[in-house]
PyMOL Python script that loads the backbone (N, CA, C, O; Angstrom):
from pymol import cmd

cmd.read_pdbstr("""\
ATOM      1  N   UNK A   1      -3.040   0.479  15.095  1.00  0.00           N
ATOM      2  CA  UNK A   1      -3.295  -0.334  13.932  1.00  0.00           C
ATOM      3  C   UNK A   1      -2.852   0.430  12.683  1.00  0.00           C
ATOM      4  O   UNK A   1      -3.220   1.603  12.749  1.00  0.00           O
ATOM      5  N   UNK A   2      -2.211   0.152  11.619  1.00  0.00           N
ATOM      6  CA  UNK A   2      -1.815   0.510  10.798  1.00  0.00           C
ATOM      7  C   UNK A   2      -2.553  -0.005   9.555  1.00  0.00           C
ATOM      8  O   UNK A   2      -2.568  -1.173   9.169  1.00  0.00           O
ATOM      9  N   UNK A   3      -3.334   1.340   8.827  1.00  0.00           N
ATOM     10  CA  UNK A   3      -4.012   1.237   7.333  1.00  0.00           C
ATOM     11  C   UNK A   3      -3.353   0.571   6.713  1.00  0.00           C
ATOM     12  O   UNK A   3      -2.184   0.881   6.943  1.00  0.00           O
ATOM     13  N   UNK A   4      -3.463  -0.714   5.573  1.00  0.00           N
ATOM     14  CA  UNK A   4      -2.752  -1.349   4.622  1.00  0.00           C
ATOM     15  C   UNK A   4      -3.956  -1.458   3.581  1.00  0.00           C
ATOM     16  O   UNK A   4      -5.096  -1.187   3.955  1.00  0.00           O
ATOM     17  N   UNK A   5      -3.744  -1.781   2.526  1.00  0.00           N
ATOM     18  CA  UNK A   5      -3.841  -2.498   1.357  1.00  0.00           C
ATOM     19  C   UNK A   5      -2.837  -2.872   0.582  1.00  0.00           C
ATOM     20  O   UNK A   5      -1.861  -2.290   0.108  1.00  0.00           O
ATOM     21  N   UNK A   6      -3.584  -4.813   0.505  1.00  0.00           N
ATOM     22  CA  UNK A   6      -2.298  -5.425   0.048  1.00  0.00           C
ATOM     23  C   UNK A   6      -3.099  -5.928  -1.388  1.00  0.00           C
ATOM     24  O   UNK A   6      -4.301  -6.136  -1.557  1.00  0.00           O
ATOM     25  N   UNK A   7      -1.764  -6.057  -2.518  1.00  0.00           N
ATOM     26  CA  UNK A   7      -2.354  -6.503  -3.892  1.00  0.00           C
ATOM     27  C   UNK A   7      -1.404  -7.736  -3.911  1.00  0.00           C
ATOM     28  O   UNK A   7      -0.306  -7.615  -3.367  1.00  0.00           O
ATOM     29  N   UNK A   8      -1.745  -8.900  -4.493  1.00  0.00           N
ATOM     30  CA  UNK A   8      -0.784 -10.090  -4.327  1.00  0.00           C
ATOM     31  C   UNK A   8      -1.095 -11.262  -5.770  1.00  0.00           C
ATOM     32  O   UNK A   8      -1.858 -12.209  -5.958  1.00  0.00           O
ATOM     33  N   UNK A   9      -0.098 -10.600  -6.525  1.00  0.00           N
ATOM     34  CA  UNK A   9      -0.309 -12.272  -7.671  1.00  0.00           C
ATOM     35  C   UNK A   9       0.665 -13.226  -7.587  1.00  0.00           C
ATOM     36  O   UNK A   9       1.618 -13.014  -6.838  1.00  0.00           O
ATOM     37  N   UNK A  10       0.599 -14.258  -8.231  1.00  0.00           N
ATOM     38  CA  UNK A  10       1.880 -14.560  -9.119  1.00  0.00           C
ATOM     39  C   UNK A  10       1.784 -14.728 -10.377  1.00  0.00           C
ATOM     40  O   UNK A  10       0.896 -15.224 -11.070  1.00  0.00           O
ATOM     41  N   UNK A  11       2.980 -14.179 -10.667  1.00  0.00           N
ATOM     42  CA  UNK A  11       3.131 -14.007 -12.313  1.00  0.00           C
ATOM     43  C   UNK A  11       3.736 -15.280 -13.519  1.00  0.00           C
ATOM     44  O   UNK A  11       4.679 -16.068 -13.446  1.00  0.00           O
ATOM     45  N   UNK A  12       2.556 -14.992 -14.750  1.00  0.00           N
ATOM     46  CA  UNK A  12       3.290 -16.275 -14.851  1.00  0.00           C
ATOM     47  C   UNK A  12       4.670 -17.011 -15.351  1.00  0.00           C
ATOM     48  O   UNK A  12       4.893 -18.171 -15.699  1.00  0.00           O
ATOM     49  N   UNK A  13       5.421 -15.958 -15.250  1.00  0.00           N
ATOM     50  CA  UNK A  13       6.979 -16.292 -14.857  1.00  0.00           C
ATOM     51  C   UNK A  13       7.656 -15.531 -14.047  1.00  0.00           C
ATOM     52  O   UNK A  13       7.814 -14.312 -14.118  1.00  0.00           O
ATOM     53  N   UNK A  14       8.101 -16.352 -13.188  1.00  0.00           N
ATOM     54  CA  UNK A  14       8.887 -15.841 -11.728  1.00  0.00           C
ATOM     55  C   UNK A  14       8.037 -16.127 -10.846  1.00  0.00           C
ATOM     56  O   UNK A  14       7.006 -16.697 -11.202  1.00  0.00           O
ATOM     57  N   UNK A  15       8.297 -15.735  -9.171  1.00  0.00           N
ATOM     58  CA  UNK A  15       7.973 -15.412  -7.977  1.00  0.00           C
ATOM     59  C   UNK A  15       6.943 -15.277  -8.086  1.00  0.00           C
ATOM     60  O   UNK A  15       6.616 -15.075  -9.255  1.00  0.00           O
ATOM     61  N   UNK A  16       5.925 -15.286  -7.180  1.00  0.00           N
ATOM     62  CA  UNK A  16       4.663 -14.581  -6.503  1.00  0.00           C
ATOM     63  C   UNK A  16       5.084 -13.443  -5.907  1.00  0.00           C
ATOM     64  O   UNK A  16       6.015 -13.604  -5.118  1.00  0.00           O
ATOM     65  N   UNK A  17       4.677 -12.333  -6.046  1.00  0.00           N
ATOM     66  CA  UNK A  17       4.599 -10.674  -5.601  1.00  0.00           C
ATOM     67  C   UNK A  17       3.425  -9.946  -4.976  1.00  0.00           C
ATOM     68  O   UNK A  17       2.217 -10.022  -5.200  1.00  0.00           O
ATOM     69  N   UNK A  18       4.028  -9.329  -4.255  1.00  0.00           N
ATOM     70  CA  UNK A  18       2.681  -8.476  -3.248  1.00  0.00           C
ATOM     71  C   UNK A  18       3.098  -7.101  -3.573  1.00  0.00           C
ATOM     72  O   UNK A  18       4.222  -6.862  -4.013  1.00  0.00           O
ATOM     73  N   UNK A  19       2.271  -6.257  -3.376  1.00  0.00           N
ATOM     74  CA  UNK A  19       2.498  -4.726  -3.381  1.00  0.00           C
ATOM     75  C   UNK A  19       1.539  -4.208  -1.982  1.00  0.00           C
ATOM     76  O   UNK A  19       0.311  -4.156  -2.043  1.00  0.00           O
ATOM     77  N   UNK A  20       2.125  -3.935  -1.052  1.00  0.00           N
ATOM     78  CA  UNK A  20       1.603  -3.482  -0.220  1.00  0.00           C
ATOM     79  C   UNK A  20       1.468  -1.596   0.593  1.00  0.00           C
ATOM     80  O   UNK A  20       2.285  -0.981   1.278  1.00  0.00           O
ATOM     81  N   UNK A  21       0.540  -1.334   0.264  1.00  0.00           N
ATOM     82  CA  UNK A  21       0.305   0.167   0.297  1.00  0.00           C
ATOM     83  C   UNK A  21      -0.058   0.095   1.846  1.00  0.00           C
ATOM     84  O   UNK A  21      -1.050  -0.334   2.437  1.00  0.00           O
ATOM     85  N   UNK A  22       1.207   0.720   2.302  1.00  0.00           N
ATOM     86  CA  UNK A  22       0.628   1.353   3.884  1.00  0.00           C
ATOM     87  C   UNK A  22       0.747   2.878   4.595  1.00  0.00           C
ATOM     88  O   UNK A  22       1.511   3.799   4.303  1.00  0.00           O
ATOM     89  N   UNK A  23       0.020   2.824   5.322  1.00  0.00           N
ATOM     90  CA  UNK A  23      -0.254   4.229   5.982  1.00  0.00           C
ATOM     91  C   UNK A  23       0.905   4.778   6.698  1.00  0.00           C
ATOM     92  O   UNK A  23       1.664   3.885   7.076  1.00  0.00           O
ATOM     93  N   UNK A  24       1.298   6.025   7.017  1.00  0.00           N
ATOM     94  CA  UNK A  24       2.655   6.459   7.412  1.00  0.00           C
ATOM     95  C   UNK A  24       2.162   8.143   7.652  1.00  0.00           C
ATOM     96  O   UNK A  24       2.392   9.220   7.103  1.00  0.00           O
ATOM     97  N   UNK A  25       1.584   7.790   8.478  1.00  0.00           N
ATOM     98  CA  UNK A  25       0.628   9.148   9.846  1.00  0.00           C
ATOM     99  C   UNK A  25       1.528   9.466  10.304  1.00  0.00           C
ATOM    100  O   UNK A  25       2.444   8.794  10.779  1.00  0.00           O
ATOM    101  N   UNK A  26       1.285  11.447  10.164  1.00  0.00           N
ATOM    102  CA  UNK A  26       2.200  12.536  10.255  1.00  0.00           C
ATOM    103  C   UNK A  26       3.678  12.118  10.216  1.00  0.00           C
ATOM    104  O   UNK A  26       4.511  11.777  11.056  1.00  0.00           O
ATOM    105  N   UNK A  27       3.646  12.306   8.748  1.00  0.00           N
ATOM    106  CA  UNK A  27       4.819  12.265   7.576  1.00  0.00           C
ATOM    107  C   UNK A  27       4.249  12.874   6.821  1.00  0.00           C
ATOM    108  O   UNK A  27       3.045  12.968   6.581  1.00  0.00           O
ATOM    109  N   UNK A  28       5.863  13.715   6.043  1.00  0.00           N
ATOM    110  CA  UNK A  28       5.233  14.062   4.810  1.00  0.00           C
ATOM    111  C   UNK A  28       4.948  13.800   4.062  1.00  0.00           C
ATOM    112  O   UNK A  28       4.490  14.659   3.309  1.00  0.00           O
ATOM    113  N   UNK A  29       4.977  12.106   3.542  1.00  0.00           N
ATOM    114  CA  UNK A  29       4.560  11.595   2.370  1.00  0.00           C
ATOM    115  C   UNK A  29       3.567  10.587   2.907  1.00  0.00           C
ATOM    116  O   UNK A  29       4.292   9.616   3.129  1.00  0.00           O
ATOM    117  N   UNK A  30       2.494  10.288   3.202  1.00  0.00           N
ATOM    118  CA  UNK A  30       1.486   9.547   3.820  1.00  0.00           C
ATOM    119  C   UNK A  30       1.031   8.255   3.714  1.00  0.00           C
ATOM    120  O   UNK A  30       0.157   7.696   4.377  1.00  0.00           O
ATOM    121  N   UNK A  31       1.887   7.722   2.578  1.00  0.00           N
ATOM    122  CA  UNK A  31       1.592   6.841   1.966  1.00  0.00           C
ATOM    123  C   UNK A  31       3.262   6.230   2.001  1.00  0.00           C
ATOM    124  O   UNK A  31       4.275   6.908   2.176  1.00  0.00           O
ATOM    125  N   UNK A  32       3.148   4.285   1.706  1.00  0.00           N
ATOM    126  CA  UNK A  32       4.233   4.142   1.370  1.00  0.00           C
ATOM    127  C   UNK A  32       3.735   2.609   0.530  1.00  0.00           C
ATOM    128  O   UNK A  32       2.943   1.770   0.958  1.00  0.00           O
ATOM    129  N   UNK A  33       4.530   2.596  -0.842  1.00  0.00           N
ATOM    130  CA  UNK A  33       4.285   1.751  -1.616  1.00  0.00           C
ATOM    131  C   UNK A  33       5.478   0.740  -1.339  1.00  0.00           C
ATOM    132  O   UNK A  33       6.646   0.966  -1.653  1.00  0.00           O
ATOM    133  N   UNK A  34       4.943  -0.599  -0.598  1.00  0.00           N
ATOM    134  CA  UNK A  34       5.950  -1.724  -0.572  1.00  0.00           C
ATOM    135  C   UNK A  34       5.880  -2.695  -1.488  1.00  0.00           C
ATOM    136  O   UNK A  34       4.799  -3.048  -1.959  1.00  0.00           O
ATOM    137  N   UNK A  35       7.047  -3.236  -1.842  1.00  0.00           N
ATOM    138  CA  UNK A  35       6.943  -4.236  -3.202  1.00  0.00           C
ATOM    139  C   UNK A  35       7.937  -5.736  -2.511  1.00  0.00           C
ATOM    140  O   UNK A  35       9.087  -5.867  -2.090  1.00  0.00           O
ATOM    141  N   UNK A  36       7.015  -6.457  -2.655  1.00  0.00           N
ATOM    142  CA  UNK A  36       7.958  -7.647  -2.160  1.00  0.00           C
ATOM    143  C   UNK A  36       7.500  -8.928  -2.774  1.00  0.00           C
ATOM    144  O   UNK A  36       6.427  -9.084  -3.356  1.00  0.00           O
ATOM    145  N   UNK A  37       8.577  -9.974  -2.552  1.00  0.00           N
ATOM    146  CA  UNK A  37       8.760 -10.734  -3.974  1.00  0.00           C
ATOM    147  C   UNK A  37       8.960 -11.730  -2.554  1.00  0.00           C
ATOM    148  O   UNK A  37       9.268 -11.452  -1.395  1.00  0.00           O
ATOM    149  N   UNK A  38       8.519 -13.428  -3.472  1.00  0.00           N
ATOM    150  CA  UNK A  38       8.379 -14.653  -2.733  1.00  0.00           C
ATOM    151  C   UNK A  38       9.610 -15.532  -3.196  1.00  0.00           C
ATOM    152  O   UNK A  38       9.714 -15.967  -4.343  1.00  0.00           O
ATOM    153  N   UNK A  39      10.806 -15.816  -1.886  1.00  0.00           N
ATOM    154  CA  UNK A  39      12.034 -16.017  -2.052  1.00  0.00           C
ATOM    155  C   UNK A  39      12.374 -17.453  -1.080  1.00  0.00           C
ATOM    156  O   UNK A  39      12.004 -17.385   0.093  1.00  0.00           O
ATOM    157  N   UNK A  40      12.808 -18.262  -1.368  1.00  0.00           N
ATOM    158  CA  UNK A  40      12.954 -19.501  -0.390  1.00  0.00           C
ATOM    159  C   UNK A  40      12.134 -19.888   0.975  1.00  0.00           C
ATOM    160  O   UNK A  40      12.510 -20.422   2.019  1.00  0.00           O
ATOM    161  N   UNK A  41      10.662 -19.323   0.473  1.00  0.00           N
ATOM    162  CA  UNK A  41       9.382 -19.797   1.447  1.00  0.00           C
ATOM    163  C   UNK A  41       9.317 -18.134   1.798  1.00  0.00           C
ATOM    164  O   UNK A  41       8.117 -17.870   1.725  1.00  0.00           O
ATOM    165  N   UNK A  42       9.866 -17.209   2.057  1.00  0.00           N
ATOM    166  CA  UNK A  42      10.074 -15.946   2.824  1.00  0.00           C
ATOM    167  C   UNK A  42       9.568 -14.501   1.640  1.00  0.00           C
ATOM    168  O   UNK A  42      10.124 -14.466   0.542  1.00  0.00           O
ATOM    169  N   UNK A  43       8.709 -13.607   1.934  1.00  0.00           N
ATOM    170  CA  UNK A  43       8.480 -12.364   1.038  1.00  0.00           C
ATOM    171  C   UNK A  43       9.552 -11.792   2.061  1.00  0.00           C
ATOM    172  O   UNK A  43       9.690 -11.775   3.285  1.00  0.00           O
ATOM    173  N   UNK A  44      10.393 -11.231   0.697  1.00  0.00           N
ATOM    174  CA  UNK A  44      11.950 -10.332   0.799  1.00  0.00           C
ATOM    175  C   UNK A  44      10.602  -8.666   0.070  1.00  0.00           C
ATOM    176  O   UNK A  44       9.608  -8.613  -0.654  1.00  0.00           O
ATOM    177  N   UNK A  45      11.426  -7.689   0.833  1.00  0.00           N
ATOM    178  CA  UNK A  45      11.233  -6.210   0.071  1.00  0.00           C
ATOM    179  C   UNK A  45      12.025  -5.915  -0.680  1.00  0.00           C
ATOM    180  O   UNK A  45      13.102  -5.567  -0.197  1.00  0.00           O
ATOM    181  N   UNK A  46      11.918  -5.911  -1.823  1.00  0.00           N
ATOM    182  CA  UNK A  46      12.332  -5.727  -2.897  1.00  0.00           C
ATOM    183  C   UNK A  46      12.208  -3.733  -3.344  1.00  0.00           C
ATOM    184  O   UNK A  46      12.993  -2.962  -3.895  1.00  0.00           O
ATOM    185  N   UNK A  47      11.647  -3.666  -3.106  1.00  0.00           N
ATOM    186  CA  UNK A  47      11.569  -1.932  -3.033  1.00  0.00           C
ATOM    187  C   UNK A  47      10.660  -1.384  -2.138  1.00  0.00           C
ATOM    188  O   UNK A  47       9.971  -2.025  -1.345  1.00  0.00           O
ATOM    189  N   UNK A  48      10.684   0.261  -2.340  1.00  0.00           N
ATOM    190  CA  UNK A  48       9.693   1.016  -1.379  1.00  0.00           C
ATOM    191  C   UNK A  48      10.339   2.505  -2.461  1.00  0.00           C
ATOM    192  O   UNK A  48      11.410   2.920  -2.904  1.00  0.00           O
ATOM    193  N   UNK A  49       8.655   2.928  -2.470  1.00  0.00           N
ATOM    194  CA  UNK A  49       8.324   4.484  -2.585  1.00  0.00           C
ATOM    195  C   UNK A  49       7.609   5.408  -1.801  1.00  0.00           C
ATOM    196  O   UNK A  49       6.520   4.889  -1.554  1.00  0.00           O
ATOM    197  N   UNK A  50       7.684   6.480  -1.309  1.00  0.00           N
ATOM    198  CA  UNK A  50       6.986   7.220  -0.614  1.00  0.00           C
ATOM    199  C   UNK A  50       6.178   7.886  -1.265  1.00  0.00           C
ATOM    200  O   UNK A  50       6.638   8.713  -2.053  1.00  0.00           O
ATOM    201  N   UNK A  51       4.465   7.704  -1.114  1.00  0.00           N
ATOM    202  CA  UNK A  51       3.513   8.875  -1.663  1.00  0.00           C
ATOM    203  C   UNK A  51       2.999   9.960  -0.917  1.00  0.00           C
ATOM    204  O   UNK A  51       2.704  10.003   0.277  1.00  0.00           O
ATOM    205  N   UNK A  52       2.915  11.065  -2.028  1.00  0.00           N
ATOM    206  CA  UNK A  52       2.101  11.858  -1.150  1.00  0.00           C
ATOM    207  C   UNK A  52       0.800  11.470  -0.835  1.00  0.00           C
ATOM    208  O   UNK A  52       0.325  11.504   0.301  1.00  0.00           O
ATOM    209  N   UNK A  53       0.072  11.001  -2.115  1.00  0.00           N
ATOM    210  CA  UNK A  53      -1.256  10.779  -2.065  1.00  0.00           C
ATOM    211  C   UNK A  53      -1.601   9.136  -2.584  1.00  0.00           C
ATOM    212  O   UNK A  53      -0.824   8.507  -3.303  1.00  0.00           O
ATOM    213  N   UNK A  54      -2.638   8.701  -2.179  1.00  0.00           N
ATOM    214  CA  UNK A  54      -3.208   7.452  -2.674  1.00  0.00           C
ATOM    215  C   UNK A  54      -4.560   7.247  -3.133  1.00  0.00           C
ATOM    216  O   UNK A  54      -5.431   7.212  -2.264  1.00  0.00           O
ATOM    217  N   UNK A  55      -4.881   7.111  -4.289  1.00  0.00           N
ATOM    218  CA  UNK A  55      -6.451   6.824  -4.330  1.00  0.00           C
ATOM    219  C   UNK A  55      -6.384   5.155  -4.880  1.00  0.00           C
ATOM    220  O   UNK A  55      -5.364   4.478  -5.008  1.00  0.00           O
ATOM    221  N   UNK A  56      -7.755   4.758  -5.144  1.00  0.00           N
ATOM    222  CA  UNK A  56      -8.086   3.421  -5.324  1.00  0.00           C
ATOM    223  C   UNK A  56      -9.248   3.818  -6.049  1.00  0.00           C
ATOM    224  O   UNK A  56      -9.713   4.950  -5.924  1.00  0.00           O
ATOM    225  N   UNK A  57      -9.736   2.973  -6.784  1.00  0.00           N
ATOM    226  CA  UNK A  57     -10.935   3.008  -7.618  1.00  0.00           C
ATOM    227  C   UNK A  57     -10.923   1.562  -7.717  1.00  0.00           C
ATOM    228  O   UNK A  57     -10.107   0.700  -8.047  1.00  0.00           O
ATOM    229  N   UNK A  58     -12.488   1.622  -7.188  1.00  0.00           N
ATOM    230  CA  UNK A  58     -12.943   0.185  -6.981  1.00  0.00           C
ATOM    231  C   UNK A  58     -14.135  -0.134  -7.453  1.00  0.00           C
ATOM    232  O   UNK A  58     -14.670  -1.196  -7.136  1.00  0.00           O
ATOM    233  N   UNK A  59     -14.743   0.801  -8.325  1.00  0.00           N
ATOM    234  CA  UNK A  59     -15.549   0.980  -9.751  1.00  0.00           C
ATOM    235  C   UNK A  59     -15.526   1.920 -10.828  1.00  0.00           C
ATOM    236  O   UNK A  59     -14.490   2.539 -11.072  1.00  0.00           O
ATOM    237  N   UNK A  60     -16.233   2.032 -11.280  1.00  0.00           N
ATOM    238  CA  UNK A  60     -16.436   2.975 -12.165  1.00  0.00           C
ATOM    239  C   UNK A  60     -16.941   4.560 -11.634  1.00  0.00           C
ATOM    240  O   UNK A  60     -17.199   5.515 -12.367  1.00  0.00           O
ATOM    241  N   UNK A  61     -16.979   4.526 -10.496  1.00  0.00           N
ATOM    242  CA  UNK A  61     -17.225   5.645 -10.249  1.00  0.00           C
ATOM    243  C   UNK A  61     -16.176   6.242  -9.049  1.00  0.00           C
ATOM    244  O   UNK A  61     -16.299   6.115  -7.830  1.00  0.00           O
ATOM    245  N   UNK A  62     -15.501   6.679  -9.527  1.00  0.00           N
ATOM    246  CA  UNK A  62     -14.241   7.554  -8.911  1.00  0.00           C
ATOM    247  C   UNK A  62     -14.368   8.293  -7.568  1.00  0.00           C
ATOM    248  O   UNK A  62     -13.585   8.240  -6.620  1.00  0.00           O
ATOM    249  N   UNK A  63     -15.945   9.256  -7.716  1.00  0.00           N
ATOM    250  CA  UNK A  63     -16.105   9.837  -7.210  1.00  0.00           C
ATOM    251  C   UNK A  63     -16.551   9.256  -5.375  1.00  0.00           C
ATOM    252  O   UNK A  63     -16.328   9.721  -4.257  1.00  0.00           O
ATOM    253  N   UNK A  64     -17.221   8.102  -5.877  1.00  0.00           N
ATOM    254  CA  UNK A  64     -17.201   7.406  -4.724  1.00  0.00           C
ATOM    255  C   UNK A  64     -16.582   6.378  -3.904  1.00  0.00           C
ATOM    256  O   UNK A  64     -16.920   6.050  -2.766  1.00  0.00           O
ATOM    257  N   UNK A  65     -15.421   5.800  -4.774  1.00  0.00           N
ATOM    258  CA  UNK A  65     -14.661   4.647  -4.420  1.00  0.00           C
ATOM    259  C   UNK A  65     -13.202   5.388  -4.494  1.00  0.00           C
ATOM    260  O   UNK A  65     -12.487   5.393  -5.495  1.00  0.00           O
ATOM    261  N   UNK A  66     -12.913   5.981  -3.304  1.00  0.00           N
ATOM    262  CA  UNK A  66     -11.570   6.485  -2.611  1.00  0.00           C
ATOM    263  C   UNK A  66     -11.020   6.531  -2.089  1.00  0.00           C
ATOM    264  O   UNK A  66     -11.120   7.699  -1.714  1.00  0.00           O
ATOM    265  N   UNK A  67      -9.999   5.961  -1.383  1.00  0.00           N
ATOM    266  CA  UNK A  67      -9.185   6.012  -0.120  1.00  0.00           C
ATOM    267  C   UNK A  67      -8.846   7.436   0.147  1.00  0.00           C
ATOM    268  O   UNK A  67      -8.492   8.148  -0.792  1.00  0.00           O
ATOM    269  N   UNK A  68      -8.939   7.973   1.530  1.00  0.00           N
ATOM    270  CA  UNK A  68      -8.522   9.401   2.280  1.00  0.00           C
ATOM    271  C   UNK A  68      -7.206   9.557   1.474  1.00  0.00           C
ATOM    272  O   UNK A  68      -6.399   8.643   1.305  1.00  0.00           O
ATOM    273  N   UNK A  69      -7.077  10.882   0.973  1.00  0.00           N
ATOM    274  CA  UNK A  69      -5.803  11.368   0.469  1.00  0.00           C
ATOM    275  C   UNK A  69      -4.530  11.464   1.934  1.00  0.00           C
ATOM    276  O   UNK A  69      -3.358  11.788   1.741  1.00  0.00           O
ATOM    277  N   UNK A  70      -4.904  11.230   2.851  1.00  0.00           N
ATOM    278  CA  UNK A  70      -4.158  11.144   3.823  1.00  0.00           C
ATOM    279  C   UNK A  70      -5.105  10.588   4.995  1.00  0.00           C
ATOM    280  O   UNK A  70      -6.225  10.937   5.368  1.00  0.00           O
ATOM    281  N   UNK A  71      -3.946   9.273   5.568  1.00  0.00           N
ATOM    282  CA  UNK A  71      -4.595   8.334   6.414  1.00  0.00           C
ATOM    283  C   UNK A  71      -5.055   9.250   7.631  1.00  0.00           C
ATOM    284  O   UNK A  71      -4.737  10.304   8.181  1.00  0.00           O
ATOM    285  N   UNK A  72      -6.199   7.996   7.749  1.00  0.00           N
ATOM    286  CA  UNK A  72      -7.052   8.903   9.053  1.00  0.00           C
ATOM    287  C   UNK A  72      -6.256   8.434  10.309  1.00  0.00           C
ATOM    288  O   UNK A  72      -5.534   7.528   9.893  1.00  0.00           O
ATOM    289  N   UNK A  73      -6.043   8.599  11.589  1.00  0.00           N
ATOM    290  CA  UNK A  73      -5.632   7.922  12.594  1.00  0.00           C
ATOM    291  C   UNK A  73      -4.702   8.758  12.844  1.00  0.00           C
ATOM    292  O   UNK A  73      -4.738   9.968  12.618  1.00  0.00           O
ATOM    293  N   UNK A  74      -3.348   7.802  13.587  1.00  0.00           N
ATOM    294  CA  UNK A  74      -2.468   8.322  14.303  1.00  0.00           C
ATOM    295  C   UNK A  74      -2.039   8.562  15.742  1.00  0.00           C
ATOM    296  O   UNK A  74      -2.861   8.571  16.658  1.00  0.00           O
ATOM    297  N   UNK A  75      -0.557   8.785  15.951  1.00  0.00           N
ATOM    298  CA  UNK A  75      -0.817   9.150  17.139  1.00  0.00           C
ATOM    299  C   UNK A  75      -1.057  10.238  17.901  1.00  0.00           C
ATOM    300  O   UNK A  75      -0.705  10.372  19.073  1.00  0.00           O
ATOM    301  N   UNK A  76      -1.761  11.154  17.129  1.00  0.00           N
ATOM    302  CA  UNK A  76      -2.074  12.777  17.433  1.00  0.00           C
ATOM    303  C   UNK A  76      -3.577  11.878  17.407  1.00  0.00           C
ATOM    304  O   UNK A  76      -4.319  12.799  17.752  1.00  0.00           O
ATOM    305  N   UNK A  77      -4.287  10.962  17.264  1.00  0.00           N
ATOM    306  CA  UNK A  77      -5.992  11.003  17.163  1.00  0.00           C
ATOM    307  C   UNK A  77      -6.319  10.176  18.944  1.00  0.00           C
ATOM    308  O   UNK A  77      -7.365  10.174  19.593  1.00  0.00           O
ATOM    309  N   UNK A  78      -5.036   9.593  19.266  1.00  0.00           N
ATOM    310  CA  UNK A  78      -5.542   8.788  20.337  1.00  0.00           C
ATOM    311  C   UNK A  78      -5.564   9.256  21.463  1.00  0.00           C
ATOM    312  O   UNK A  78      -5.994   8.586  22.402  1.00  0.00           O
TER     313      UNK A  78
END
""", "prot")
cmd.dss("prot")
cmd.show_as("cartoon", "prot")
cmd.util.cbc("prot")
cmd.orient("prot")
């Protein structure tokens, strides 16, 4: 199973867009930021970045609302 978080609007001019952050276990960059855009019924990828790290803040308190600086899993866990 592969970690994701997906963010998805549409804007109010142009396409509907997703940004989808997924996991990418033992690599060196652990993270990968996908960007894809809503094209004749079909989300096309429109870009990709590789992170080292990912956090999320999902209040005001940082300290407790974090995604693992590197995904848990893999195929070294199974």
């Amino acid at each position: 199973m592969t970690d994701a978080l997906t963010l998805q609007w549409t804007p109010r001019h142009g396409p509907p867009r997703k940004l989808v952050f997924e996991s990418q276990p033992n690599t060196e960059y652990p993270w990968a930021r996908i960007e894809f855009e809503r094209r004749d019924a079909q989300w096309r990828e429109v870009g990709i970045e590789y992170l080292p790290e990912l956090t999320v803040h999902l209040s005001d308190n940082p300290e407790t609302d974090q995604l693992p600086r590197q995904p848990i899993g893999g195929d070294d866990d199974e």
